[in-house]
Every structure is written in structure tokens, then in C-alpha cells.
PDB file of N, CA, C and O in Angstrom, chain B, residues numbered from 101:
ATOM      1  N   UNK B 101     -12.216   1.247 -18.755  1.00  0.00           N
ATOM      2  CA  UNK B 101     -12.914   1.120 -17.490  1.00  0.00           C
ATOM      3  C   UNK B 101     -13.282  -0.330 -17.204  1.00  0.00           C
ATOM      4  O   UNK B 101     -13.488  -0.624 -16.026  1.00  0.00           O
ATOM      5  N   UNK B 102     -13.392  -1.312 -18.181  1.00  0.00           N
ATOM      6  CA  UNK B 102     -13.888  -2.558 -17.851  1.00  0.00           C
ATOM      7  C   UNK B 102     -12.665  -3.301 -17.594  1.00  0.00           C
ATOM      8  O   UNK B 102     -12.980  -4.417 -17.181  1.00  0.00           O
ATOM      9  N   UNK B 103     -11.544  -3.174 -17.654  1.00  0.00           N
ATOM     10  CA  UNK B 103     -10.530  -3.655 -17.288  1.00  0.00           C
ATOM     11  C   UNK B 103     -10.285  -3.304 -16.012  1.00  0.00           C
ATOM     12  O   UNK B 103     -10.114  -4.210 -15.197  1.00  0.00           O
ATOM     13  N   UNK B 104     -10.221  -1.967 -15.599  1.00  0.00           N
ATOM     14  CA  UNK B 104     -10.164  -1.459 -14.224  1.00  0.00           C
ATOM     15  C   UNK B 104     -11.119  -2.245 -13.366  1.00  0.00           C
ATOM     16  O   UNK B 104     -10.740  -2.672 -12.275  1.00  0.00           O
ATOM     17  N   UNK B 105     -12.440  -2.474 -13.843  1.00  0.00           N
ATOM     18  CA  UNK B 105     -13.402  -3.057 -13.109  1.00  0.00           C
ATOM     19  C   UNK B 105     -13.136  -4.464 -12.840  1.00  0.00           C
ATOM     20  O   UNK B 105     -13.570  -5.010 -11.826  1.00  0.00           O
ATOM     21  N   UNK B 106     -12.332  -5.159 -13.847  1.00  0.00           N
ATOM     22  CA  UNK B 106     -12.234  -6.355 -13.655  1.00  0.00           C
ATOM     23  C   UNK B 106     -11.215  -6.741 -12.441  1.00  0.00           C
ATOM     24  O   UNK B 106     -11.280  -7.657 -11.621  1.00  0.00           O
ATOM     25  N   UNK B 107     -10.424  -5.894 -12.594  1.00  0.00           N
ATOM     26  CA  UNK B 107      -9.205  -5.665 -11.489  1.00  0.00           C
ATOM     27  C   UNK B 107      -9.564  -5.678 -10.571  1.00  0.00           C
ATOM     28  O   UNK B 107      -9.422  -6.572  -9.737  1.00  0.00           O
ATOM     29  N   UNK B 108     -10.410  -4.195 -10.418  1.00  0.00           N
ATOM     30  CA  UNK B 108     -11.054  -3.899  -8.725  1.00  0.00           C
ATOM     31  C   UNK B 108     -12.003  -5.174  -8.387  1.00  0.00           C
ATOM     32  O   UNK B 108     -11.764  -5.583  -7.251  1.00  0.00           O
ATOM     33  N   UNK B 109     -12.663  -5.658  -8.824  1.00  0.00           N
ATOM     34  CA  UNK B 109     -13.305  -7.161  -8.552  1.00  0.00           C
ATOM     35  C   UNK B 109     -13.107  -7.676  -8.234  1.00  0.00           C
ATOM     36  O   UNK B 109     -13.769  -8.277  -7.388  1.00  0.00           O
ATOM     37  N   UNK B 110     -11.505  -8.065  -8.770  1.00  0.00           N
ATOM     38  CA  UNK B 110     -10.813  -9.422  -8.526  1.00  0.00           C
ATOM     39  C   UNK B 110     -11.591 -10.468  -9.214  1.00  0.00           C
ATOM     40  O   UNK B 110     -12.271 -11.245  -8.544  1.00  0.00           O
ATOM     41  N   UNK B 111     -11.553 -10.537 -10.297  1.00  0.00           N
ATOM     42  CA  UNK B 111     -12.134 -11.545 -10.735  1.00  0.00           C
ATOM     43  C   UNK B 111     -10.935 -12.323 -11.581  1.00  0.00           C
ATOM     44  O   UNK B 111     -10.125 -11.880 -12.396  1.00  0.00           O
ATOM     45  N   UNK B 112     -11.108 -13.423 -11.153  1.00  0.00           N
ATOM     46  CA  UNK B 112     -10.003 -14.363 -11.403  1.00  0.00           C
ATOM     47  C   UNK B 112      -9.509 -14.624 -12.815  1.00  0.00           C
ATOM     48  O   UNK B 112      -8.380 -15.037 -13.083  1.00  0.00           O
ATOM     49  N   UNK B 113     -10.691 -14.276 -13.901  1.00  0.00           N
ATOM     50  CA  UNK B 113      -9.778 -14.409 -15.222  1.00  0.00           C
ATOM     51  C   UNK B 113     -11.023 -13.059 -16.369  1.00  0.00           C
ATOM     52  O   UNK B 113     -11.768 -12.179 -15.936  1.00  0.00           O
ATOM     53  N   UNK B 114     -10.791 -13.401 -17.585  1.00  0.00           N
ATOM     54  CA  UNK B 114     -11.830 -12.597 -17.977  1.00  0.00           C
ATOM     55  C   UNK B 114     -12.828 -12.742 -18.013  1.00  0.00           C
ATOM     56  O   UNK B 114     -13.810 -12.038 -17.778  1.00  0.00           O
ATOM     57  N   UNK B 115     -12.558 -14.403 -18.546  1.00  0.00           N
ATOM     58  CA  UNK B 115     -14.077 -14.936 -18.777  1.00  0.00           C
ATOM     59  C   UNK B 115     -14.711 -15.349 -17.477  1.00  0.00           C
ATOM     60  O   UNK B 115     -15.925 -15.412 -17.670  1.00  0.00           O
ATOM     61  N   UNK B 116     -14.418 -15.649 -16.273  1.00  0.00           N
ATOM     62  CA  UNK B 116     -15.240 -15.326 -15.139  1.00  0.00           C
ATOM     63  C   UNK B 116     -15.744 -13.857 -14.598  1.00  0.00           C
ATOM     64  O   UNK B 116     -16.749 -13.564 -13.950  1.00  0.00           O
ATOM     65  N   UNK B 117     -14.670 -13.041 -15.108  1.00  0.00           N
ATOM     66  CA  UNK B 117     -15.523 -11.504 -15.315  1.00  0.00           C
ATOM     67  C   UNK B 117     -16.946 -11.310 -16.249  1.00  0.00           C
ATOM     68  O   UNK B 117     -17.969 -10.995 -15.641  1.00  0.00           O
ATOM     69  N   UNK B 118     -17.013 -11.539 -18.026  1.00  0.00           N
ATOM     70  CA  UNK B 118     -17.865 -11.800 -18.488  1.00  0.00           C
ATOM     71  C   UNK B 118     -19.244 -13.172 -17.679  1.00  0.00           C
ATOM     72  O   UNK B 118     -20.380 -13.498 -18.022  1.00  0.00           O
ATOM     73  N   UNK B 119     -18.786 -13.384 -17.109  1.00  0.00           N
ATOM     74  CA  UNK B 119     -20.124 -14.288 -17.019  1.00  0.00           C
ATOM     75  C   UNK B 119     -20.782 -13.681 -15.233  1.00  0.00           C
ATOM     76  O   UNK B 119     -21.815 -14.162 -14.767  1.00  0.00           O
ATOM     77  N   UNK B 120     -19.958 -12.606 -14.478  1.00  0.00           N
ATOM     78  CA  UNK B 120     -20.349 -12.927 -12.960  1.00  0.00           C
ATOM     79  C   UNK B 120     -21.034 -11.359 -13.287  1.00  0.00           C
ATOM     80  O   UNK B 120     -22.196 -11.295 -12.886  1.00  0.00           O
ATOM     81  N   UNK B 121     -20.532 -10.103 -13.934  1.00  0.00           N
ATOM     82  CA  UNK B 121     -21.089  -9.242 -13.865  1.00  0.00           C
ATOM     83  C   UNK B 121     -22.344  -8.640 -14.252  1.00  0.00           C
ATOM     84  O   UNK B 121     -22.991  -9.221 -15.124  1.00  0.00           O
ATOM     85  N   UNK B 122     -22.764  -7.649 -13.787  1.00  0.00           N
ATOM     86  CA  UNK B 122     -24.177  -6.997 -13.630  1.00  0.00           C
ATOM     87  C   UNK B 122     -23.887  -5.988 -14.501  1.00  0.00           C
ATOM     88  O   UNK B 122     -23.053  -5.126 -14.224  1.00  0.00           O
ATOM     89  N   UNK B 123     -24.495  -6.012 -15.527  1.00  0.00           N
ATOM     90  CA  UNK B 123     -24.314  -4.619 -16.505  1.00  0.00           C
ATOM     91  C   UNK B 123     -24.668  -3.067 -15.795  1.00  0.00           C
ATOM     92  O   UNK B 123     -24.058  -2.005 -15.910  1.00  0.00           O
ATOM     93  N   UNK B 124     -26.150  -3.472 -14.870  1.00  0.00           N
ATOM     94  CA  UNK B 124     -26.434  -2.378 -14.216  1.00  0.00           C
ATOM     95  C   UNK B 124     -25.491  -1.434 -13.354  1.00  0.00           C
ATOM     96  O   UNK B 124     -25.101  -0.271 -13.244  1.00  0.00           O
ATOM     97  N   UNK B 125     -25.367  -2.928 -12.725  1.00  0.00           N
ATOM     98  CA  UNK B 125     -24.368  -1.961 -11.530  1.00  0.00           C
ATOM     99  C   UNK B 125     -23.094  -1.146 -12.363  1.00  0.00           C
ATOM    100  O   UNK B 125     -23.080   0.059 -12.618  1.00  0.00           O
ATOM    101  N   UNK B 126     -21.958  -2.225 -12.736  1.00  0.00           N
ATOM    102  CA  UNK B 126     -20.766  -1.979 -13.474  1.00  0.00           C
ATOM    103  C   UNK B 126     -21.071  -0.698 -13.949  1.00  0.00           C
ATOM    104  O   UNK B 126     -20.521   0.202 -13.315  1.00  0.00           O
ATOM    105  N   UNK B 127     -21.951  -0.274 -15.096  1.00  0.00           N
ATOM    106  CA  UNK B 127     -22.207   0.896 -15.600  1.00  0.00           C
ATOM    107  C   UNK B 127     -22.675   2.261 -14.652  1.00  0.00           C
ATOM    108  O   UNK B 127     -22.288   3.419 -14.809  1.00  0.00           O
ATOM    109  N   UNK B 128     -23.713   1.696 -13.536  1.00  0.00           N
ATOM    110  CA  UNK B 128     -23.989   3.056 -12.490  1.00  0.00           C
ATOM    111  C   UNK B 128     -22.502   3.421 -11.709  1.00  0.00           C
ATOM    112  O   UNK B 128     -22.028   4.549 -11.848  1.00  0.00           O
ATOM    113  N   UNK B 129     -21.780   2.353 -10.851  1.00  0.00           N
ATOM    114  CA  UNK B 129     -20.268   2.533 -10.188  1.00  0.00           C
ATOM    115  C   UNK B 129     -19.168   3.027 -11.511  1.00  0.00           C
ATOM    116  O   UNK B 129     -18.729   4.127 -11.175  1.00  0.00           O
ATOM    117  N   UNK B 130     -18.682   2.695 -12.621  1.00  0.00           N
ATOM    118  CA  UNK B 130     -17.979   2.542 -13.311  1.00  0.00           C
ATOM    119  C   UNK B 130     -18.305   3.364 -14.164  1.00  0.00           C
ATOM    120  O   UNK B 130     -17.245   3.608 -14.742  1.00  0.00           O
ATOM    121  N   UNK B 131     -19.232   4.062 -14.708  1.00  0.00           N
ATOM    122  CA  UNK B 131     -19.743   4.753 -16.002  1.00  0.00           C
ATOM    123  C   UNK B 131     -19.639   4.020 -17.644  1.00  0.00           C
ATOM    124  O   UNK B 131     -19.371   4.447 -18.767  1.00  0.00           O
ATOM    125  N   UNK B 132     -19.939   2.955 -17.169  1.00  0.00           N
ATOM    126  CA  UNK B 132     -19.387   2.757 -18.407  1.00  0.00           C
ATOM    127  C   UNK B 132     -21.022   2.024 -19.356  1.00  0.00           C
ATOM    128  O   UNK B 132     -21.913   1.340 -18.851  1.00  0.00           O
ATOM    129  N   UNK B 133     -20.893   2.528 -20.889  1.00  0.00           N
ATOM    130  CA  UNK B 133     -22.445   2.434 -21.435  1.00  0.00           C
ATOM    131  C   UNK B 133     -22.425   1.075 -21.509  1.00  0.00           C
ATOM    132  O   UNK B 133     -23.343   0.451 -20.977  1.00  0.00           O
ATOM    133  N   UNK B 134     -21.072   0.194 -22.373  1.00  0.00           N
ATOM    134  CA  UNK B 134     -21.386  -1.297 -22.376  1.00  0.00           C
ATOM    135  C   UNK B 134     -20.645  -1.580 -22.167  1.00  0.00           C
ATOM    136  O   UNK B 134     -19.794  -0.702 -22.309  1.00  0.00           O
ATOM    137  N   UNK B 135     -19.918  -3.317 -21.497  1.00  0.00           N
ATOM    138  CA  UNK B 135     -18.866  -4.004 -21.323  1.00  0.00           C
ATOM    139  C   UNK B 135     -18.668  -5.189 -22.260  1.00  0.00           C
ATOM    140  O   UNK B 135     -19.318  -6.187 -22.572  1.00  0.00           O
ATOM    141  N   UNK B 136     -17.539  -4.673 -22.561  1.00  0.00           N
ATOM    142  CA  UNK B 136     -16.937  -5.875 -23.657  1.00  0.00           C
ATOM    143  C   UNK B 136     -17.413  -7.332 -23.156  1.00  0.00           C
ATOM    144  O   UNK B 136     -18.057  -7.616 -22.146  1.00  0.00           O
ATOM    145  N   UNK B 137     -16.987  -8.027 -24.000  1.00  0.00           N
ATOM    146  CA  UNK B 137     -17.232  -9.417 -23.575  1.00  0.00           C
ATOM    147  C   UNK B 137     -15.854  -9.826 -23.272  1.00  0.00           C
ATOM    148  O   UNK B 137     -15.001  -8.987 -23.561  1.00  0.00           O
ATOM    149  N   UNK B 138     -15.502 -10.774 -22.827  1.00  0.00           N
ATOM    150  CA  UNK B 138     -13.972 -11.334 -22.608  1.00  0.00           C
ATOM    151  C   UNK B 138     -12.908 -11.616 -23.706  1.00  0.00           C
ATOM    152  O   UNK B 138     -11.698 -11.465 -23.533  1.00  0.00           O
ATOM    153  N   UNK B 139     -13.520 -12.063 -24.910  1.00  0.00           N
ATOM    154  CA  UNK B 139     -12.528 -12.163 -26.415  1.00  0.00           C
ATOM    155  C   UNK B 139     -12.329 -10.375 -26.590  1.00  0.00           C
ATOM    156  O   UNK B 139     -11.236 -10.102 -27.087  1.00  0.00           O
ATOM    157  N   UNK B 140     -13.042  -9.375 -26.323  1.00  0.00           N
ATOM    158  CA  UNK B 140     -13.443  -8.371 -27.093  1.00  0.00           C
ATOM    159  C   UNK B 140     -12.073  -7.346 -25.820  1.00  0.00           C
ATOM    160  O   UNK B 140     -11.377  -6.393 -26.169  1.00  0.00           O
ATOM    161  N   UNK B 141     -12.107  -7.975 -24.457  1.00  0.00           N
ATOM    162  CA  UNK B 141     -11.465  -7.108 -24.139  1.00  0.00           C
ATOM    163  C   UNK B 141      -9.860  -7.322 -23.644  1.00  0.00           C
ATOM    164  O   UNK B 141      -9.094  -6.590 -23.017  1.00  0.00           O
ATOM    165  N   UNK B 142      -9.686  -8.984 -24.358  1.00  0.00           N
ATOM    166  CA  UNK B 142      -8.463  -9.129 -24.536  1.00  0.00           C
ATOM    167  C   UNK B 142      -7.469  -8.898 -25.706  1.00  0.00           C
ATOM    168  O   UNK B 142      -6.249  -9.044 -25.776  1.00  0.00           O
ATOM    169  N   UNK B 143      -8.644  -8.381 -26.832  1.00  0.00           N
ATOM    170  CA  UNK B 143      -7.786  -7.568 -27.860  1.00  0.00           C
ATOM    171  C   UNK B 143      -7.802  -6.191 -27.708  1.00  0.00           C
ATOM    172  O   UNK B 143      -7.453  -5.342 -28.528  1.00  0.00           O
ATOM    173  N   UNK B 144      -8.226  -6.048 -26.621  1.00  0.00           N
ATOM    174  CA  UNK B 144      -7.939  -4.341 -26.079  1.00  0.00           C
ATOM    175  C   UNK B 144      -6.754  -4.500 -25.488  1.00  0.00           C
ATOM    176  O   UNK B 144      -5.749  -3.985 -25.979  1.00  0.00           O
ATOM    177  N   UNK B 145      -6.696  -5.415 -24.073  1.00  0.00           N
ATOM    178  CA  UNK B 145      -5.716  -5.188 -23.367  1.00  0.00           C
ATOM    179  C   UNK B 145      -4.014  -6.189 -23.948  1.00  0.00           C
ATOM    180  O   UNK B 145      -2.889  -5.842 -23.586  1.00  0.00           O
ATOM    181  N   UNK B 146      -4.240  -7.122 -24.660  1.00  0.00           N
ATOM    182  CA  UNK B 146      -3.246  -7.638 -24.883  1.00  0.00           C
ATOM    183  C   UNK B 146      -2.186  -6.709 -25.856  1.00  0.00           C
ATOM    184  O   UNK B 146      -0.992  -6.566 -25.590  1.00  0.00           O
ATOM    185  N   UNK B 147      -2.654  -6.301 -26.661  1.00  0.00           N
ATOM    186  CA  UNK B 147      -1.221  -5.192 -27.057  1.00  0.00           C
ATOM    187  C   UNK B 147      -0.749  -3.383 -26.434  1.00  0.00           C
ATOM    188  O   UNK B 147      -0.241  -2.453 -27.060  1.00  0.00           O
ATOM    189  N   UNK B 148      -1.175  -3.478 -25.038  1.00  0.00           N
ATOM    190  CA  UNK B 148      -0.980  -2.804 -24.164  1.00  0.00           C
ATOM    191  C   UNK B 148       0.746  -3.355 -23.318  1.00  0.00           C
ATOM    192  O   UNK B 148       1.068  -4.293 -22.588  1.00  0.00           O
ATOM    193  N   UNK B 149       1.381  -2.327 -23.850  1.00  0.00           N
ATOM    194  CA  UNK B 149       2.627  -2.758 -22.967  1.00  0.00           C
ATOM    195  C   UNK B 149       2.805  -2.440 -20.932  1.00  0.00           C
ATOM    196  O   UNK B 149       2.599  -1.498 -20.167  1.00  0.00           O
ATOM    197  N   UNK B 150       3.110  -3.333 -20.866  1.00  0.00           N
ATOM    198  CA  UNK B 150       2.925  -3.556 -19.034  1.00  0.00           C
ATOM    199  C   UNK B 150       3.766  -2.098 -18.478  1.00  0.00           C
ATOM    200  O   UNK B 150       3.416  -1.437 -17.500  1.00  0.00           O
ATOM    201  N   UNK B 151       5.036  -1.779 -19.436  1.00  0.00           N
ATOM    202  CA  UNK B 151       6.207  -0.759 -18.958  1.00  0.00           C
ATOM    203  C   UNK B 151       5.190   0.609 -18.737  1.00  0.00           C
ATOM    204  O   UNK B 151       5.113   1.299 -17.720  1.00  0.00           O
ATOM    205  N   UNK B 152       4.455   0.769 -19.995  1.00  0.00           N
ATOM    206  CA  UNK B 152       3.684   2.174 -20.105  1.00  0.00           C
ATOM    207  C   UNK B 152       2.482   2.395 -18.906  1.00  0.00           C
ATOM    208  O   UNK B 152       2.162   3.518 -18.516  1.00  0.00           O
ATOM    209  N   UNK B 153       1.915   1.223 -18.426  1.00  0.00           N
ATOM    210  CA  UNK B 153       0.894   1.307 -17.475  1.00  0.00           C
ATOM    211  C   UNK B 153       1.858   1.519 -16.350  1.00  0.00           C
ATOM    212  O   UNK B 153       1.540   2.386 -15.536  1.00  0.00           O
ATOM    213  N   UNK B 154       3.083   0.816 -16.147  1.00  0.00           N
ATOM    214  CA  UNK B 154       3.778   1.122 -14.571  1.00  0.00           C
ATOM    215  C   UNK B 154       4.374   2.624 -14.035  1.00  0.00           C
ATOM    216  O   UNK B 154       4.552   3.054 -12.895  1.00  0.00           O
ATOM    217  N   UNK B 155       4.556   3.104 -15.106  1.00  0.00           N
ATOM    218  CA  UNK B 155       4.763   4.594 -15.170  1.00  0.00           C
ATOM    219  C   UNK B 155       3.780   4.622 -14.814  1.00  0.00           C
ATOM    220  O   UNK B 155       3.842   4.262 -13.639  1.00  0.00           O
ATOM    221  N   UNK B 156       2.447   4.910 -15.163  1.00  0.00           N
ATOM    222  CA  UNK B 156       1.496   5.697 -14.656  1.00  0.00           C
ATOM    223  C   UNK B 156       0.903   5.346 -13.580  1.00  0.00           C
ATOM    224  O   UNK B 156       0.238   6.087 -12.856  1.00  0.00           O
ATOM    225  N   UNK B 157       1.161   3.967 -13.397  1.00  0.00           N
ATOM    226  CA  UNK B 157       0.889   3.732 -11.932  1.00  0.00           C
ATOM    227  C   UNK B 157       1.635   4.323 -10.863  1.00  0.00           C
ATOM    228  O   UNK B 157       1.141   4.569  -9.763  1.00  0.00           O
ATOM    229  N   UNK B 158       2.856   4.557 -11.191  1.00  0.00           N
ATOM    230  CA  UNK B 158       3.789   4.889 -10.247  1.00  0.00           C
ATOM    231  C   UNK B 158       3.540   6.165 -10.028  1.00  0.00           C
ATOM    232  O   UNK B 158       3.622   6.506  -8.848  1.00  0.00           O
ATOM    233  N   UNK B 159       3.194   7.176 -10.986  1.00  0.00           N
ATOM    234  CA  UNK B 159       2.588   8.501 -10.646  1.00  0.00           C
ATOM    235  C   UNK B 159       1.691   8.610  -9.893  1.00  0.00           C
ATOM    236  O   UNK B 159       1.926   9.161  -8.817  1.00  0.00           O
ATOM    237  N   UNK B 160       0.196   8.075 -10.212  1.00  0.00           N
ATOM    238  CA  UNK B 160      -0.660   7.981  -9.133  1.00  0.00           C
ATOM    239  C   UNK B 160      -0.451   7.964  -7.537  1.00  0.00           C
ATOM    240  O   UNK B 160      -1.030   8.639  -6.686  1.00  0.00           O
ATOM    241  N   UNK B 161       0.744   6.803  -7.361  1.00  0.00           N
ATOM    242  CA  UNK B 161       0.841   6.220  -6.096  1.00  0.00           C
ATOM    243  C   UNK B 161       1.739   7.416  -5.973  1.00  0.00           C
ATOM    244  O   UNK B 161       1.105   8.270  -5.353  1.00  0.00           O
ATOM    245  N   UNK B 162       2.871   7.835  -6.271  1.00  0.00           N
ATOM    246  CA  UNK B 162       3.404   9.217  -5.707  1.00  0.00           C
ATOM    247  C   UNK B 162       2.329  10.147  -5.383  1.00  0.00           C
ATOM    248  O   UNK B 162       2.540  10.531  -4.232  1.00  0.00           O
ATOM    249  N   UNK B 163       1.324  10.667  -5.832  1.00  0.00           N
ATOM    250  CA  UNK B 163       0.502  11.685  -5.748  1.00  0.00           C
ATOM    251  C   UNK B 163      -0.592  11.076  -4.528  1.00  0.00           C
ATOM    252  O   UNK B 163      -1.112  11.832  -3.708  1.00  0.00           O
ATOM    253  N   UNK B 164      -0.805   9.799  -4.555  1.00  0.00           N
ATOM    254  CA  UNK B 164      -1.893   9.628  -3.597  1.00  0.00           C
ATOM    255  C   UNK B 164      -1.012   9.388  -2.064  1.00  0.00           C
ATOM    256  O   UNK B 164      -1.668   9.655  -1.057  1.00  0.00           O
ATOM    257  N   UNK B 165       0.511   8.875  -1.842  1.00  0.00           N
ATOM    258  CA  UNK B 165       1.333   9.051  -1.156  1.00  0.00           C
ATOM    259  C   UNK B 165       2.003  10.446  -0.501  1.00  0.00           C
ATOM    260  O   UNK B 165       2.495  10.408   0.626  1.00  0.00           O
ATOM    261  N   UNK B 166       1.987  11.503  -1.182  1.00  0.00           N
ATOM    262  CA  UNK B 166       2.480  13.100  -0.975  1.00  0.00           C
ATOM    263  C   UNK B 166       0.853  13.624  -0.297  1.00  0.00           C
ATOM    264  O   UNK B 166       0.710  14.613   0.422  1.00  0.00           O
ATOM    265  N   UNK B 167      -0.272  12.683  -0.740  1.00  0.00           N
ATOM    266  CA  UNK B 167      -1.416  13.479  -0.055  1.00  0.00           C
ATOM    267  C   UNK B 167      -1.920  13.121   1.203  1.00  0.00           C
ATOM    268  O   UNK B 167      -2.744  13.580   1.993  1.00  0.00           O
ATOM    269  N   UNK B 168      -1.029  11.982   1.127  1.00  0.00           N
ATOM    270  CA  UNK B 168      -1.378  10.702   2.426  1.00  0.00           C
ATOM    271  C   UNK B 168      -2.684  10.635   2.361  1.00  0.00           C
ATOM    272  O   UNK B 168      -3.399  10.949   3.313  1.00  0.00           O
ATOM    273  N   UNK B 169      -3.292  10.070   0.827  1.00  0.00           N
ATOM    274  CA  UNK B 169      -3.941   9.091   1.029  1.00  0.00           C
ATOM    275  C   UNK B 169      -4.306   7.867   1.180  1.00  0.00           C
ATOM    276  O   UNK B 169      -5.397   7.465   0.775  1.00  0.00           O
ATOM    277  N   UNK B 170      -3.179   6.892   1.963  1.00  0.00           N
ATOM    278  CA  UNK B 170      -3.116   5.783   1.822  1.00  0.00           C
ATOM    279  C   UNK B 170      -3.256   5.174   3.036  1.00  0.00           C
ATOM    280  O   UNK B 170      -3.551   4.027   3.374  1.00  0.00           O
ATOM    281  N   UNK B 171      -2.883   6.544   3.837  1.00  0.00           N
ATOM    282  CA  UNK B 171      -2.267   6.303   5.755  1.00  0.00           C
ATOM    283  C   UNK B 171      -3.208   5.087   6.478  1.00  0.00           C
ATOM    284  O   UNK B 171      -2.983   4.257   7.359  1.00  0.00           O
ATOM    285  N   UNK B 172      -4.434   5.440   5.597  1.00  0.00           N
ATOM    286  CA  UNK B 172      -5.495   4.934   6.819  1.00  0.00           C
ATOM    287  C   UNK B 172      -5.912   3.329   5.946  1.00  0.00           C
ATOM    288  O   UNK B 172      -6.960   2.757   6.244  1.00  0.00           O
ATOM    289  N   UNK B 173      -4.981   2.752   4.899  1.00  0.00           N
ATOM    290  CA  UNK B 173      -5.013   1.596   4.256  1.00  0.00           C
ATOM    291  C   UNK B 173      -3.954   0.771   5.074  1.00  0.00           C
ATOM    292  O   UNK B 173      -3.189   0.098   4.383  1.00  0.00           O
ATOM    293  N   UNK B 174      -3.802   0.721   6.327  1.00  0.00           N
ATOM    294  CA  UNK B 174      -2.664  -0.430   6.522  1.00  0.00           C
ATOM    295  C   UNK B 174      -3.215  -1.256   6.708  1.00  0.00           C
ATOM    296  O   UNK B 174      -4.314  -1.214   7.262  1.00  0.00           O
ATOM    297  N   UNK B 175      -2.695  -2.215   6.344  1.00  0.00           N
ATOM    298  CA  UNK B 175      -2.923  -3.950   6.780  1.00  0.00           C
ATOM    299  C   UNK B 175      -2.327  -4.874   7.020  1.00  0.00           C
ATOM    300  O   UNK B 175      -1.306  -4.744   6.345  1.00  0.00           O
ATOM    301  N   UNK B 176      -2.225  -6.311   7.870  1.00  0.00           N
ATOM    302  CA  UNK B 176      -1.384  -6.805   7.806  1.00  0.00           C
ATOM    303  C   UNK B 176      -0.151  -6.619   8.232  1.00  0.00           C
ATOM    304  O   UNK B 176       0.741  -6.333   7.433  1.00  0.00           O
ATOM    305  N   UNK B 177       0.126  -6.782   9.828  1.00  0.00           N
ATOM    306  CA  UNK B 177       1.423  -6.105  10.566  1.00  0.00           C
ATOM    307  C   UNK B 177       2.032  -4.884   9.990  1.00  0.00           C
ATOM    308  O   UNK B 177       3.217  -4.871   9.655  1.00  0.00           O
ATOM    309  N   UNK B 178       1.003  -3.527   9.824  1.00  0.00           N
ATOM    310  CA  UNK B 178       1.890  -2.788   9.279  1.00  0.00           C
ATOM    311  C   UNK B 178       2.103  -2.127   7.876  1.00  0.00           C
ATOM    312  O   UNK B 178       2.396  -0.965   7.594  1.00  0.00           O
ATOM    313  N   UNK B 179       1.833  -3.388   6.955  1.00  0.00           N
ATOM    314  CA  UNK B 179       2.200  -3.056   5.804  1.00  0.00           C
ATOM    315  C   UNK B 179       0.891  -1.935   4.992  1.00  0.00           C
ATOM    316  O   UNK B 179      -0.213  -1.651   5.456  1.00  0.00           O
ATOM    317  N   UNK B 180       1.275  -1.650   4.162  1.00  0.00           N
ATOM    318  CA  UNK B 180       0.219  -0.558   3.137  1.00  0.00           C
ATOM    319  C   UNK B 180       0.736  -0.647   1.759  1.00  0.00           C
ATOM    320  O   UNK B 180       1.719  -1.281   1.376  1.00  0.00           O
ATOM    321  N   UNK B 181      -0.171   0.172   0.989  1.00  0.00           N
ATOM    322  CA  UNK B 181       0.070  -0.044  -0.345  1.00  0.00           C
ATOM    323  C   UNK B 181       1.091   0.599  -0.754  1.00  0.00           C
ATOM    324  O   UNK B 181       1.433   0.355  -1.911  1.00  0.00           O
ATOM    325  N   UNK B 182       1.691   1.347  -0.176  1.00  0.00           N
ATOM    326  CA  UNK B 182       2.642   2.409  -0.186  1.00  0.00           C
ATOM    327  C   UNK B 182       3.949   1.343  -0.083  1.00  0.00           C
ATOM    328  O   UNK B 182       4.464   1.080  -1.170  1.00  0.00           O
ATOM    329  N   UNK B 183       4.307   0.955   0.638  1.00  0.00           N
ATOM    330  CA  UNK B 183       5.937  -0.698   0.651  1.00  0.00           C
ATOM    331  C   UNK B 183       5.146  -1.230  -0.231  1.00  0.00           C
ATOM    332  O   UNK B 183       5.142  -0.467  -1.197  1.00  0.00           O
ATOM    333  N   UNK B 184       4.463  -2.139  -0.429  1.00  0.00           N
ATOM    334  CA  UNK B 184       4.339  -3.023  -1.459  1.00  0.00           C
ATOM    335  C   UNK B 184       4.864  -2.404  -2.791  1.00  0.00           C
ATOM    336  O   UNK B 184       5.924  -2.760  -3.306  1.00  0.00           O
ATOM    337  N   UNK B 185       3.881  -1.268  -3.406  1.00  0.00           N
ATOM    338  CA  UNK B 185       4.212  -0.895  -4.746  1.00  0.00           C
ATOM    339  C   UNK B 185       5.268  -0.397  -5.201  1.00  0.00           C
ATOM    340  O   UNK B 185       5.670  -0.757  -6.307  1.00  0.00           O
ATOM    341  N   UNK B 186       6.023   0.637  -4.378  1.00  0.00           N
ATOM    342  CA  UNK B 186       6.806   1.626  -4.148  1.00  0.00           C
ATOM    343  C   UNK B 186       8.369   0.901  -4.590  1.00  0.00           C
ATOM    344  O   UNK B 186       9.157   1.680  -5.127  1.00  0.00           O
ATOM    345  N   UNK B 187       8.807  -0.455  -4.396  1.00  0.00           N
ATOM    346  CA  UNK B 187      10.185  -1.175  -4.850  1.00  0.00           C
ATOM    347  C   UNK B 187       9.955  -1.816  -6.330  1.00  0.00           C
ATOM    348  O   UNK B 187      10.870  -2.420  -6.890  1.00  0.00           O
TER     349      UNK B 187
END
């Protein structure tokens, strides 16, 4: 979850994740009891292969695409998350 969070943030690296976040919040939105620190959650995510997460991304986006939940995400002449991810 603290990786997800870091994502949804957008926070530009880890260690600007470790230093900008609010334990409170992160944990009430996110559920999560504690957040790694930035060394702690790049030996989580670094021997994570990229192939195994794109599969499952790609499932998601089929399933949130067949429910059209995305319809009302366009942006940008048009485009949605649906062309971007989808090639």
C-alpha cells in the first residue's frame, strides 16, 4: 500500500515520499498501520519484476474498461486512460 500511495501522490522519488508524508492521513485514506521509510521500501519494491505487475495491471484496466469505468476520465483532446494503457 505505501508504494501505491507513493504513486497515487506522485511523489517524485522515495525519499521525497518519506519526508512530505502525513502518517495520519496515509494510514486513515490508505489503511495502512506504518509506512516504511524510503531504504525500507526499496528493498520491497526493487526485486519485484515490472512483467508480473503489468499483467495485473492489464486485468484491472480490462475490468474497469468492460464496466466503463473510465468514460467519465477523459482528458486532454479526447484521450483517457483506456488509449494510453491499453498498447
Amino acid at each position: 500500500m505505501s508504494a501505491f500511495a507513493m504513486f497515487s501522490l506522485k511523489s517524485p522519488s522515495l525519499l521525497a515520499f518519506d519526508k512530505e508524508h502525513n502518517e495520519g492521513d496515509l494510514q486513515r485514506v490508505y489503511g495502512m498501520e506504518q509506512v516504511p521509510c524510503d531504504i525500507r521500501m526499496r528493498e520491497i519494491l526493487d526485486p519485484v519484476d515490472p512483467e508480473l505487475l503489468r499483467l495485473r495491471f492489464k486485468n484491472v484496466l480490462g475490468a474497469l474498461q468492460r464496466g466503463k469505468a473510465l468514460e467519465d476520465m477523459v482528458f486532454i483532446e479526447g484521450h483517457d486512460l483506456s488509449r494510453i494503457y491499453s498498447t
